[in-house]
LUMFIDREN-581894 format. One record per residue (C-alpha): residue in three letters; residue number from 1; y, x, z. Coordinates in nm, 3 decimals, always signed. Each point is the difference from the previous one (the first is absolute). Layout:
// LUMFIDREN-581894
residuo;num;yy;xx;zz
ALA;NUM;Y;X;Z
...
// end
This chain:
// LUMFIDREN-581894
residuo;num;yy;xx;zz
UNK;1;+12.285;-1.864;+1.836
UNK;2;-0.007;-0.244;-0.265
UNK;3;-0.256;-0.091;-0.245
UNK;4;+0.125;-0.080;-0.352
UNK;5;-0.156;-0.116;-0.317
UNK;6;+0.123;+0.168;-0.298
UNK;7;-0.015;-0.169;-0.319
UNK;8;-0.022;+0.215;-0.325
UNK;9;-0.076;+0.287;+0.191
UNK;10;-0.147;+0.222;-0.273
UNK;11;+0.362;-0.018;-0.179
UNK;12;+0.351;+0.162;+0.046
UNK;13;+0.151;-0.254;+0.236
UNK;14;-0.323;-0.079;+0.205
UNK;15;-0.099;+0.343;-0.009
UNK;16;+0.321;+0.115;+0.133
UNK;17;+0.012;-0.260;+0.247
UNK;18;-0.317;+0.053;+0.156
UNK;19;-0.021;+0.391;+0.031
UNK;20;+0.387;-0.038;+0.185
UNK;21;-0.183;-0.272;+0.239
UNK;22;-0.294;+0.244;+0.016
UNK;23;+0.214;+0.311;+0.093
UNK;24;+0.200;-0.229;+0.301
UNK;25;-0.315;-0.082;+0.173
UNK;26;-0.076;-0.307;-0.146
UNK;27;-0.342;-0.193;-0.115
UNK;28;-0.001;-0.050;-0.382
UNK;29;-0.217;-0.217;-0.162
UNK;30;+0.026;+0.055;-0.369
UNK;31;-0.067;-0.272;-0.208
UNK;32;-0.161;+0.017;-0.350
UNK;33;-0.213;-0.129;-0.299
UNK;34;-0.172;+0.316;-0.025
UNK;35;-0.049;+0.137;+0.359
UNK;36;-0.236;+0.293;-0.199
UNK;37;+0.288;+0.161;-0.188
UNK;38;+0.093;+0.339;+0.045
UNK;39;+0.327;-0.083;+0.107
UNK;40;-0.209;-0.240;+0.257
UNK;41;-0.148;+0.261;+0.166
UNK;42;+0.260;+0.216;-0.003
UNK;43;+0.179;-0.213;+0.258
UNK;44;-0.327;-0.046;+0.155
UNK;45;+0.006;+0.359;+0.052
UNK;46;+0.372;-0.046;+0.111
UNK;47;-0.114;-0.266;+0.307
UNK;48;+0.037;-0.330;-0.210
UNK;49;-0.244;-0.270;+0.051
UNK;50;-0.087;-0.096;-0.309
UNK;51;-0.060;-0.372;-0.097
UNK;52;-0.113;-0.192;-0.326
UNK;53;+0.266;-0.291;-0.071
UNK;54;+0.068;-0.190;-0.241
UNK;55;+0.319;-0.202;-0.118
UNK;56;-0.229;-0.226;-0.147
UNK;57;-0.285;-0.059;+0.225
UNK;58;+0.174;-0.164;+0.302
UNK;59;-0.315;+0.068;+0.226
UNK;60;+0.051;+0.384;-0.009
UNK;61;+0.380;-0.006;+0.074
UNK;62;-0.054;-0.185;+0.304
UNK;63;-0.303;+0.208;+0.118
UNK;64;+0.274;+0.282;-0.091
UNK;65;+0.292;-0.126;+0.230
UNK;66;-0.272;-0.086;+0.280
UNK;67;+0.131;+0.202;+0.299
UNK;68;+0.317;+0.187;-0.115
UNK;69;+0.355;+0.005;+0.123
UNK;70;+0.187;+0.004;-0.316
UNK;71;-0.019;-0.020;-0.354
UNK;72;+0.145;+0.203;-0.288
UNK;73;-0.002;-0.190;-0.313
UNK;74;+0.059;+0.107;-0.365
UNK;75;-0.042;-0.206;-0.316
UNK;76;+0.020;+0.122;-0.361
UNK;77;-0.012;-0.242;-0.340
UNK;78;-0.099;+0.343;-0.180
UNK;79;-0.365;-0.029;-0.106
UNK;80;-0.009;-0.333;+0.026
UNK;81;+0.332;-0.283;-0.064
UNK;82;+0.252;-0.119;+0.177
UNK;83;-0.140;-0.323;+0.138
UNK;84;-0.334;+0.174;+0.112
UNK;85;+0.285;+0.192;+0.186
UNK;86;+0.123;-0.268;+0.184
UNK;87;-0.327;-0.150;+0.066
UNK;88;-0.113;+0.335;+0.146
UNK;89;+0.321;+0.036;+0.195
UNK;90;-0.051;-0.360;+0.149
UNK;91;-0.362;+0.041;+0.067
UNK;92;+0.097;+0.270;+0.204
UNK;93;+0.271;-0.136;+0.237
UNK;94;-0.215;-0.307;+0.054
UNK;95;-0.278;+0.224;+0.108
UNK;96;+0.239;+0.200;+0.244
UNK;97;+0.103;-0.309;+0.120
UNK;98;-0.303;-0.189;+0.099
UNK;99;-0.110;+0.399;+0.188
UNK;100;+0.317;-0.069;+0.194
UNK;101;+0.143;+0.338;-0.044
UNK;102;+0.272;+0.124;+0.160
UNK;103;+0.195;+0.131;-0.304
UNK;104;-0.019;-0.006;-0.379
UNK;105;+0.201;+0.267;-0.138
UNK;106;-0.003;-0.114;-0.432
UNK;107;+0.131;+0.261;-0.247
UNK;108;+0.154;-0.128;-0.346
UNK;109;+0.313;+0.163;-0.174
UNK;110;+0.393;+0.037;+0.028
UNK;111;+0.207;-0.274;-0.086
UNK;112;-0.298;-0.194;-0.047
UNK;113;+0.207;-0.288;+0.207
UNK;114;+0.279;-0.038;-0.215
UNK;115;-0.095;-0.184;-0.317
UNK;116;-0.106;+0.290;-0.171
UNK;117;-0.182;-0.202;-0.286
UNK;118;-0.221;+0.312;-0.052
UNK;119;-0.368;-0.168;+0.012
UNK;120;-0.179;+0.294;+0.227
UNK;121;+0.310;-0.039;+0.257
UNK;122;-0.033;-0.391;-0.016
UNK;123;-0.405;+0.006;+0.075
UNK;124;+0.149;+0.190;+0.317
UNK;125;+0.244;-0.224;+0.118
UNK;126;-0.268;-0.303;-0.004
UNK;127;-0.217;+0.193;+0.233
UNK;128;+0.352;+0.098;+0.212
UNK;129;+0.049;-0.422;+0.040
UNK;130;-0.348;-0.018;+0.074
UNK;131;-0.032;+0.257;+0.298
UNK;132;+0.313;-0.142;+0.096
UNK;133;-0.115;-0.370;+0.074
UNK;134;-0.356;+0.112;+0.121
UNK;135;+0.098;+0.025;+0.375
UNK;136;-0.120;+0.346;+0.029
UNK;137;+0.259;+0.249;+0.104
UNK;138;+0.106;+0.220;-0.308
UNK;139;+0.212;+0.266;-0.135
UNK;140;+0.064;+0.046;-0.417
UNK;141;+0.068;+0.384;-0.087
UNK;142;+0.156;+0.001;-0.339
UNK;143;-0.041;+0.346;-0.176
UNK;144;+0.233;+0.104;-0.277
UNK;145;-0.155;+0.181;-0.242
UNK;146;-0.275;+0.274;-0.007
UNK;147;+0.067;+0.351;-0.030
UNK;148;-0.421;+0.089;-0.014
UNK;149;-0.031;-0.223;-0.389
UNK;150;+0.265;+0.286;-0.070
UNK;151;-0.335;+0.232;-0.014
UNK;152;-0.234;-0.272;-0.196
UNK;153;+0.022;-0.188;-0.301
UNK;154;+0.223;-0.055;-0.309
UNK;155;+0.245;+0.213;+0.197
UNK;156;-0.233;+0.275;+0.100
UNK;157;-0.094;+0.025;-0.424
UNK;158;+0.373;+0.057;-0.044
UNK;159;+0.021;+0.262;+0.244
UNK;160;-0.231;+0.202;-0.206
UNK;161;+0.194;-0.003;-0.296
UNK;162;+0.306;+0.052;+0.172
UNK;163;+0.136;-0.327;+0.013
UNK;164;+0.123;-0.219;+0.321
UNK;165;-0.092;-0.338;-0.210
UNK;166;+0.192;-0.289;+0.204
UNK;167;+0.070;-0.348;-0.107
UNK;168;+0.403;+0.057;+0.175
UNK;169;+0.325;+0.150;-0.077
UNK;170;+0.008;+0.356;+0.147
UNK;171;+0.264;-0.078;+0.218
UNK;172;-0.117;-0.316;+0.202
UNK;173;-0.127;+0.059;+0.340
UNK;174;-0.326;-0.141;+0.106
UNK;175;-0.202;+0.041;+0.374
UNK;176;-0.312;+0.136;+0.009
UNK;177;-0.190;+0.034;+0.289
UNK;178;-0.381;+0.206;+0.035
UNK;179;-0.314;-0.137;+0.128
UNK;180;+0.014;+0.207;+0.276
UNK;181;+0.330;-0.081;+0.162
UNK;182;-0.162;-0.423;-0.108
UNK;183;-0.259;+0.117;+0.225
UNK;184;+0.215;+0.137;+0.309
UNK;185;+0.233;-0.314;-0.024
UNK;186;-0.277;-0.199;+0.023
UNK;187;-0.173;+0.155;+0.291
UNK;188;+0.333;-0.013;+0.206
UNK;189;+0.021;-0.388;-0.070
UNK;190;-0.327;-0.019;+0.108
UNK;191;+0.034;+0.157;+0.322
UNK;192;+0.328;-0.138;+0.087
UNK;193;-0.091;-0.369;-0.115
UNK;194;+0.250;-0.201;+0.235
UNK;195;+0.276;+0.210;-0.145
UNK;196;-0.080;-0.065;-0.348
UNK;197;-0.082;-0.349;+0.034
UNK;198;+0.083;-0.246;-0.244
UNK;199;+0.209;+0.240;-0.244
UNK;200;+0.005;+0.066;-0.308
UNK;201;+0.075;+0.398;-0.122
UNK;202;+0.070;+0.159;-0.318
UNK;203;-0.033;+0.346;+0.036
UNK;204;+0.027;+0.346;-0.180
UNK;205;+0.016;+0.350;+0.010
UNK;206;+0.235;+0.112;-0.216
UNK;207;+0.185;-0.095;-0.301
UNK;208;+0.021;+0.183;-0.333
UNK;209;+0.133;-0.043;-0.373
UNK;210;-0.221;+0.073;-0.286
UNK;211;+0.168;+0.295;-0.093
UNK;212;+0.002;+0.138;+0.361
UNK;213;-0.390;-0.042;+0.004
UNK;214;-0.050;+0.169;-0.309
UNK;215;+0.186;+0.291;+0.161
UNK;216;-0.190;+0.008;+0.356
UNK;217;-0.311;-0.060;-0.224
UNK;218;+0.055;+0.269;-0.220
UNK;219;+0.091;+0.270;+0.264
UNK;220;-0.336;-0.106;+0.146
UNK;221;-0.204;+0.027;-0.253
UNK;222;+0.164;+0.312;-0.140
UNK;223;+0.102;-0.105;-0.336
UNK;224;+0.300;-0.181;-0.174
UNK;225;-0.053;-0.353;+0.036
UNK;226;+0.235;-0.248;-0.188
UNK;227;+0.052;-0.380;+0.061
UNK;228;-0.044;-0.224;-0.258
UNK;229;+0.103;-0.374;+0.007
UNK;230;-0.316;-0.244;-0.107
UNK;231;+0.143;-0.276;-0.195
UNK;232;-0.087;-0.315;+0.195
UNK;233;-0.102;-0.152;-0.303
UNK;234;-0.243;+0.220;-0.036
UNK;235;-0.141;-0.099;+0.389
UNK;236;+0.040;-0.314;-0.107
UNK;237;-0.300;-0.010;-0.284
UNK;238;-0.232;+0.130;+0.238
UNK;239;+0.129;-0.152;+0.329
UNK;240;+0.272;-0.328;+0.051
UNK;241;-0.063;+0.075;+0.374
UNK;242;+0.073;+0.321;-0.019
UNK;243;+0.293;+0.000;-0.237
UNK;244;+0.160;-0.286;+0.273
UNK;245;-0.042;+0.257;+0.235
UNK;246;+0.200;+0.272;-0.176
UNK;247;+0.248;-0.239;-0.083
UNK;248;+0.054;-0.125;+0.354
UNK;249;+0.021;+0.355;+0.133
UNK;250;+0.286;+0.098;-0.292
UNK;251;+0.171;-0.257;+0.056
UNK;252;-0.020;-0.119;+0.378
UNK;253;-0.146;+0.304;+0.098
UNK;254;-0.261;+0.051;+0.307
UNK;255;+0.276;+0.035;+0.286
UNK;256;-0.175;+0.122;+0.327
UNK;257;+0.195;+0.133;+0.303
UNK;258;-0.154;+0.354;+0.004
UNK;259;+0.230;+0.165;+0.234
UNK;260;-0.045;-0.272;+0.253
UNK;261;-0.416;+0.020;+0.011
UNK;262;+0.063;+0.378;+0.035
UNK;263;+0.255;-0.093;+0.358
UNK;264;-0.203;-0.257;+0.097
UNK;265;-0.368;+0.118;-0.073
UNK;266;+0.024;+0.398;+0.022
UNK;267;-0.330;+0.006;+0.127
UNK;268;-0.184;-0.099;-0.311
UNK;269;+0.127;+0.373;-0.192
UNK;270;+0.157;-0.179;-0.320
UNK;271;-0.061;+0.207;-0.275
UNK;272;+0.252;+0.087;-0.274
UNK;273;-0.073;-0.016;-0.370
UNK;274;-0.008;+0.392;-0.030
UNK;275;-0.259;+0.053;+0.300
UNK;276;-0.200;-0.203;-0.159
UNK;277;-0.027;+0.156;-0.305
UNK;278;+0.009;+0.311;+0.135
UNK;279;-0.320;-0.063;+0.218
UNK;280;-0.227;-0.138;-0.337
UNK;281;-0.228;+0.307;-0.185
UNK;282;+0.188;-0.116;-0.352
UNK;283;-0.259;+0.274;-0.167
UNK;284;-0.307;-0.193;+0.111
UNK;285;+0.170;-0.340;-0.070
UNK;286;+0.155;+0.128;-0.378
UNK;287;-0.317;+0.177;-0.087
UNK;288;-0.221;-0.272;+0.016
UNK;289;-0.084;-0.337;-0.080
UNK;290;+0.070;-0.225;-0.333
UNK;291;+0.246;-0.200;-0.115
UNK;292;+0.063;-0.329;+0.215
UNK;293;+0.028;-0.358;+0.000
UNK;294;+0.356;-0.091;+0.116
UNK;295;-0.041;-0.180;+0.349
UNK;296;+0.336;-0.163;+0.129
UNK;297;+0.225;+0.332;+0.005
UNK;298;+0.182;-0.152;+0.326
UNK;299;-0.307;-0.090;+0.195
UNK;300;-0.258;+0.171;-0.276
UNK;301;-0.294;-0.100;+0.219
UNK;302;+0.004;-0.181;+0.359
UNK;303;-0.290;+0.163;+0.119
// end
């Protein structure tokens, strides 16, 4: 049995990651900044251990670490800026490091490796180098991106109005991947650390075009849904980050071997595009809320 700390626990990825250690057996202890949340004690209720950390206050990350296995580590620049990313992401390995762990297992994004020159996938691939010199054993999982921001935001307005809003042509493919499969990756590198040692792994679910989400999206919701291409220069007024993104995934695109996590990995359950849309209660999620705030459409949030 192995006890791992679970940073951003009360988000998608953490969230995911912990309740798939949880259901193997494992000892969680969820880390937070608000260990009196709702969503707190909801993995309390779950079997978490729930901890106060902060990326900031080096004195409760180590008090964190003290005594676990493993760590699983998430950063995000939303909320705050890339180079309090970085600094957060650093601060972190360092204090895995001098707790002697056994594993760090560090989630950033797809591709972010390559020379993306999208700023949020940059911040990433400083914390990557970092992990990767600190002496700790490691593994970087690399998610495509998220099917779940397909039910929040900018995107989630359109969807009420009948419109699949989308900064790319509605034939390029991109990978998208949920939190939940994030989380069941995760878990198996976690448990089988020697095997996953010192790699590196994009991975993904599935891999749709626009136009083929706004079909599975509107036979789950029930009503004609029709893709319509966001002109980047729009994204670009509100967002330069984002609108690099959208560019690099036109134009490179956000390859990911799907078929061969699906041999390879059976056991996490991939989930297709469809069953996830299929499984969300669209009339809850389209009869509520107000307009958002775009987040980053590819990554919206990084919980």
């Amino acid at each position: 049995m192995l006890t791992v700390a679970v940073t951003g626990a009360t988000g998608a990825q953490g969230g995911a990651t912990a309740r798939a250690l949880l259901k193997a057996g494992h000892r969680v202890r969820a880390l937070t900044r608000q260990p009196a949340s709702p969503v707190a004690e909801a993995l309390r209720d779950v079997g978490a251990e729930v901890c106060q950390a902060d990326f900031d206050d080096r004195a409760s990350l180590d008090a964190a670490l003290a005594g676990c296995d493993s760590l699983f580590a998430v950063t995000t620049p939303f909320g705050t800026d890339l180079a309090t990313e970085v600094r957060h992401g650093k601060a972190l390995v360092d204090a895995a490091t001098v707790a002697g762990l056994g594993h760090v297992v560090l989630t950033t994004a797809a591709h972010a490796d390559r020379g993306t020159g999208i700023p949020h996938y940059e911040s990433k691939h400083l914390i990557e180098q970092h992990l990767r010199t600190s002496g700790v054993p490691w593994t970087v999982i690399a998610p495509a991106a998220f099917m779940d921001n397909y039910a929040s935001g900018w995107t989630l307005d359109g969807l009420r109005t009948g419109t699949f809003a989308w900064p790319m042509p509605a034939d390029r493919p991109l990978t998208l991947i949920p939190a939940v499969d994030i989380g069941a990756f995760a878990a198996l590198v976690l448990q089988r650390a020697d095997e996953f040692a010192s790699r590196r792994i994009d991975i993904a679910s599935d891999e749709r075009t626009p136009a083929q989400m706004a079909e599975i999206l509107a036979g789950a919701i029930g009503g004609a849904i029709t893709h319509q291409q966001v002109p980047l220069a729009h994204v670009r007024q509100r967002s330069a980050d984002l609108a690099a993104m959208f560019d690099y995934f036109t134009v490179v695109g956000l390859a990911v071997d799907v078929a061969a996590l699906r041999r390879d990995y059976p056991e996490v359950g991939w989930h297709r595009f469809v069953d996830w849309a299929n499984a969300r209660d669209w009339p809850a999620l389209l009869s509520t809320g107000r307009p958002s705030r775009p987040r980053s459409p590819g990554r919206f949030r990084q919980p």
